[in-house]
C-alpha positions as MATLAB code, in Angstrom:
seq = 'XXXXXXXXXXXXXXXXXXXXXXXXXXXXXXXXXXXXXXXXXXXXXXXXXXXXXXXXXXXXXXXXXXXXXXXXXXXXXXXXXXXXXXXXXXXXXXXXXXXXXXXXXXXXXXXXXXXXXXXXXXXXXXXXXXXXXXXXXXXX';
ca = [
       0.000    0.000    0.000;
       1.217    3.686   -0.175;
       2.490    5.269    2.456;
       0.454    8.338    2.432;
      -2.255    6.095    1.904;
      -1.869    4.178    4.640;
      -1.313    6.887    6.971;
      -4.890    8.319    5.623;
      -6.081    4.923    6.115;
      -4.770    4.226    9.626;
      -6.380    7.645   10.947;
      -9.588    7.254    9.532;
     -10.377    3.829   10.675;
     -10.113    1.678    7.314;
      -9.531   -1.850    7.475;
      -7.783   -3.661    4.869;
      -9.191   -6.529    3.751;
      -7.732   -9.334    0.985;
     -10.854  -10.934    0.054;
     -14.816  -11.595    0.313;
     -13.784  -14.269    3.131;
     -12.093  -11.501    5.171;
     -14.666   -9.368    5.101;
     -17.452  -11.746    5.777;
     -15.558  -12.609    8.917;
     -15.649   -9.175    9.980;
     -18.783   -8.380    9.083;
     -22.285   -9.126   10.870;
     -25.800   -9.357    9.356;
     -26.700   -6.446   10.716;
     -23.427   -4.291    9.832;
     -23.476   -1.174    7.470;
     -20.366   -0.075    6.036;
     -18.507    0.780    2.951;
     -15.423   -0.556    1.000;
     -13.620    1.570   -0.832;
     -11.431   -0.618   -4.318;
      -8.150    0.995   -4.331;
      -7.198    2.075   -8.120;
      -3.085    2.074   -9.116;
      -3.052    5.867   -8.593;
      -2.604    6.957   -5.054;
      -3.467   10.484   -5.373;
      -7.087    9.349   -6.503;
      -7.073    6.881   -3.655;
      -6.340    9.419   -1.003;
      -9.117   11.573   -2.705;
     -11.690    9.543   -2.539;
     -10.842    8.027    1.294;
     -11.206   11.840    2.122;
     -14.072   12.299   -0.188;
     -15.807    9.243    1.848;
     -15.098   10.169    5.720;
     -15.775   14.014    4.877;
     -19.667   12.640    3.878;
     -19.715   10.531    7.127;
     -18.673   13.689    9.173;
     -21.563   15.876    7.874;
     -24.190   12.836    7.902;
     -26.476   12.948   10.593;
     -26.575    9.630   12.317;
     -28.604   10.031   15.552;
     -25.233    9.323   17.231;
     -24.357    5.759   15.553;
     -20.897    5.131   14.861;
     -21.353    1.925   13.490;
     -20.058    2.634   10.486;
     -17.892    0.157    8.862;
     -14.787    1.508    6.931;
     -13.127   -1.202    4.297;
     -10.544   -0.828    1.445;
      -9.123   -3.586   -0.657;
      -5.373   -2.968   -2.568;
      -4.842   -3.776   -5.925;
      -2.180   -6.064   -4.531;
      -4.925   -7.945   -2.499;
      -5.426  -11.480   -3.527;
      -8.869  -11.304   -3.759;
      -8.869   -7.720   -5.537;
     -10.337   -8.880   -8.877;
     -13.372  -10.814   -7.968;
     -14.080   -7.679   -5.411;
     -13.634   -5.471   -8.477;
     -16.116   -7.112  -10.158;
     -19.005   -5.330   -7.681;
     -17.774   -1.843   -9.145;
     -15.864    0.105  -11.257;
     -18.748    0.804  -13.764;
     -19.973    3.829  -12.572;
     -16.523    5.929  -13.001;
     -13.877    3.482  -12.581;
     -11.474    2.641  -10.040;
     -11.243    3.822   -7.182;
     -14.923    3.447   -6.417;
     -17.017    2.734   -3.402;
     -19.537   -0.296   -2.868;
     -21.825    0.489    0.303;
     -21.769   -3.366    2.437;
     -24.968   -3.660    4.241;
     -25.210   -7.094    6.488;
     -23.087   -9.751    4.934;
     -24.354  -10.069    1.549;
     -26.094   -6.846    0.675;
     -23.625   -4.889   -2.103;
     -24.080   -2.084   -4.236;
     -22.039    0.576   -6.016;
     -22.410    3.998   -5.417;
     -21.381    6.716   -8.105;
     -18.135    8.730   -7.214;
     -19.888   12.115   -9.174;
     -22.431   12.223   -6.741;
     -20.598   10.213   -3.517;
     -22.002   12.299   -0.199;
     -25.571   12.608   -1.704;
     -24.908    8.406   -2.394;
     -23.798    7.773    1.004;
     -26.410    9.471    3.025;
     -28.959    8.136    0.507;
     -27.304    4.575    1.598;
     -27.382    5.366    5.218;
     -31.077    6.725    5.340;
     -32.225    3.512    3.483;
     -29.838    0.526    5.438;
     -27.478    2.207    7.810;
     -30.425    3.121   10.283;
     -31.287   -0.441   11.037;
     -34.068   -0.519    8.017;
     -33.244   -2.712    4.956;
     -35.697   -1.494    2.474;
     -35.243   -3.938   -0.811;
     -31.004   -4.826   -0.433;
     -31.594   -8.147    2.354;
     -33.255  -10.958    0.561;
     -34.093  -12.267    4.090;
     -32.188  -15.873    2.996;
     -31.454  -18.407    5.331;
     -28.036  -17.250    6.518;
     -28.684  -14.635    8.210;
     -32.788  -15.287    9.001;
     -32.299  -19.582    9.690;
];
């Protein structure tokens, strides 16, 4: 990772993760979070880190801090099947809001704070309007 990356990183409370098998062992059914996929250009990287903790500042969250903070390296070994959940919207780096253990979706980097307090009013809240399926691993 780079090092003013990781410095941004370590301050800001994102954990590095390899893989889908990382994450689902940090992550609970009822978690909310969001994992930002690292591009090979650390200047955008450190942008878009800032560009996601400066939204979670402003957003008004009744005084949760459950908020889940994730990035995944290009160097990760699971990197390109993570990958595959974004990159569509604007390329890499991008963000993919994690709700429980199985809930993805990408949000668009042109319109990121609006996308993460729209993701926070809908999931994050302890509601999960249309992204749980309800299946059996989490609801036996």
């Amino acid at each position: 990772m780079f090092p003013a990356l990781l410095i941004l990183l370590s301050t800001t409370s994102f954990v590095p993760i390899e893989d889908f098998a990382e994450l689902d062992a940090v992550a609970g059914p009822a978690d909310f979070g969001f994992l930002l996929i690292m591009s090979g250009d650390s200047i955008a990287n450190k942008a878009m880190a800032i560009e996601i903790v400066q939204s979670l500042e402003v957003l008004e969250t009744g005084g949760c801090t459950q908020i889940s903070l994730y990035c995944v390296s290009m160097n990760a070994s699971g990197y390109s099947e993570m990958a595959e959940l974004a990159g569509k919207l604007g390329g890499f780096p991008s963000v993919v809001s994690l709700v429980g253990h199985c809930g993805f979706l990408e949000l668009d980097p042109e319109f990121l704070a609006s996308e993460i307090e729209d993701a926070w009013y809908r999931w994050g809240d302890g509601s999960t309007q249309g992204i749980c399926n309800y299946c059996t691993r989490c609801n036996p």
